[in-house]
MARKOLMAR-15417 format. One record per residue (C-alpha): residue number from 1; residue in one letter; x, y, z. Coordinates in steps of 0.25 Angstrom, whole numbers, padded with zeros to 4 digits. Each point is the difference from the previous one (the first is absolute). Example, Ala and Ser with C-alpha at 12.3 -4.5 7.8 and 13.67 -1.06 7.14 Angstrom:
// MARKOLMAR-15417
+-----+---+-------+-------+-------+
|   k | r |  east | north |    up |
+-----+---+-------+-------+-------+
|   1 | a |  0049 | -0018 |  0031 |
|   2 | s |  0006 |  0014 | -0002 |
+-----+---+-------+-------+-------+
//
This chain:
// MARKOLMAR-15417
+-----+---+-------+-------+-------+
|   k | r |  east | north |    up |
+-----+---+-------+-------+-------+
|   1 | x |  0000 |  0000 |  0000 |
|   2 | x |  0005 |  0014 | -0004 |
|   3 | x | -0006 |  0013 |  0007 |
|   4 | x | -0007 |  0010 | -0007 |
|   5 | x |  0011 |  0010 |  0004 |
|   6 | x |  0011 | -0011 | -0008 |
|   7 | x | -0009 | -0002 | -0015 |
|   8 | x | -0003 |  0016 |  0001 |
|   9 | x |  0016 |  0004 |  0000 |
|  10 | x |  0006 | -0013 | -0008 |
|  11 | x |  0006 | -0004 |  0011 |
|  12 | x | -0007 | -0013 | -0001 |
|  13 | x |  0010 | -0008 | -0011 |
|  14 | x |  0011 |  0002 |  0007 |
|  15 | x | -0006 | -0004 |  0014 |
|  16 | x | -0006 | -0013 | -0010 |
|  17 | x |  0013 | -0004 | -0006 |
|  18 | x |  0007 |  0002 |  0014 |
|  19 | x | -0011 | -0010 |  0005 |
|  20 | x |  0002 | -0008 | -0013 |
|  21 | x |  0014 | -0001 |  0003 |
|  22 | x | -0001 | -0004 |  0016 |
|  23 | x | -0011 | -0013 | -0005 |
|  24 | x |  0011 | -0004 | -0009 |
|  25 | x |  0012 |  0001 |  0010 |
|  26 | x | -0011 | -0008 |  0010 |
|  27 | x | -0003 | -0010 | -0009 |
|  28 | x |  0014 | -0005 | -0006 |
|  29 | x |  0004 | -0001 |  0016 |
|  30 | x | -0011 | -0008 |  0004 |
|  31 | x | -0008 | -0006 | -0013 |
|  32 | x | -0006 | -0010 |  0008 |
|  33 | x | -0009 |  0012 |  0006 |
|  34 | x | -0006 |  0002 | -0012 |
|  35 | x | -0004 | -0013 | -0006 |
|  36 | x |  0008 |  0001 | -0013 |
|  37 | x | -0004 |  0014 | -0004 |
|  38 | x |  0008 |  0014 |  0000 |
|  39 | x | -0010 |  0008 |  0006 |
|  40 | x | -0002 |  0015 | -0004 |
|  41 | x | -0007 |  0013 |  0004 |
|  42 | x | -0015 | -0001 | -0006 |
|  43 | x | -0002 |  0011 | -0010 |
|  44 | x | -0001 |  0014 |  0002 |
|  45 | x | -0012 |  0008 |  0001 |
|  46 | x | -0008 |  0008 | -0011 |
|  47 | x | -0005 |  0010 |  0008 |
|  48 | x | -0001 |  0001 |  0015 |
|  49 | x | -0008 |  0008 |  0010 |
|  50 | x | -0001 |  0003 |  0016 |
|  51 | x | -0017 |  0001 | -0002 |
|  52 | x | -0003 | -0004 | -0015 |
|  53 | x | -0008 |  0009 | -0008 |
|  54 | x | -0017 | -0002 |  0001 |
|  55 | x | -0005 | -0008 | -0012 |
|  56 | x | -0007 |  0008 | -0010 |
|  57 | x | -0014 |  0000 |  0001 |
|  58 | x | -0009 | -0008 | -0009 |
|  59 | x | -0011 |  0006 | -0008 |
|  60 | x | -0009 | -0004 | -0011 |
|  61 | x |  0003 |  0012 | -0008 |
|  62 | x | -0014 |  0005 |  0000 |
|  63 | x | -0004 |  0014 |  0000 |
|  64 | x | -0008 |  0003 |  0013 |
|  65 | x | -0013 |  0005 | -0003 |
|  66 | x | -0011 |  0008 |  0010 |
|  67 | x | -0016 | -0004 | -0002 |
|  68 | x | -0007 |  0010 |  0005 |
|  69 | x | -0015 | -0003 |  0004 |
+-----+---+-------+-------+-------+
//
């Protein structure tokens, strides 16, 4: 997990191929830890948010109209 703060000022790939970098360092010292398999970092966000945005709100597009009695 990266916070916001790291993705907004593209500190992020650097702090993920660090992390890359420790996994592999981990797993050629002990490989029995990892089943067979070099571990890695799981991929970075796309976007990331401290409280998401709301979700647009649906409408069906229809002009509202007013029946007066």
């Amino acid at each position: 997990m990266h916070t916001p703060a790291t993705v907004h000022d593209g500190t992020a790939a650097q702090i993920q191929a660090r992390r890359a970098a420790t996994l592999h360092a981990a797993f050629r010292a002990h490989p029995e830890r990892f089943r067979g398999r070099c571990p890695s970092p799981p991929p970075l966000p796309d976007k990331v948010w401290i409280n998401p945005p709301p979700e647009p709100l649906q409408t069906d597009n229809q002009p509202q109209t007013t029946h007066v009695a």
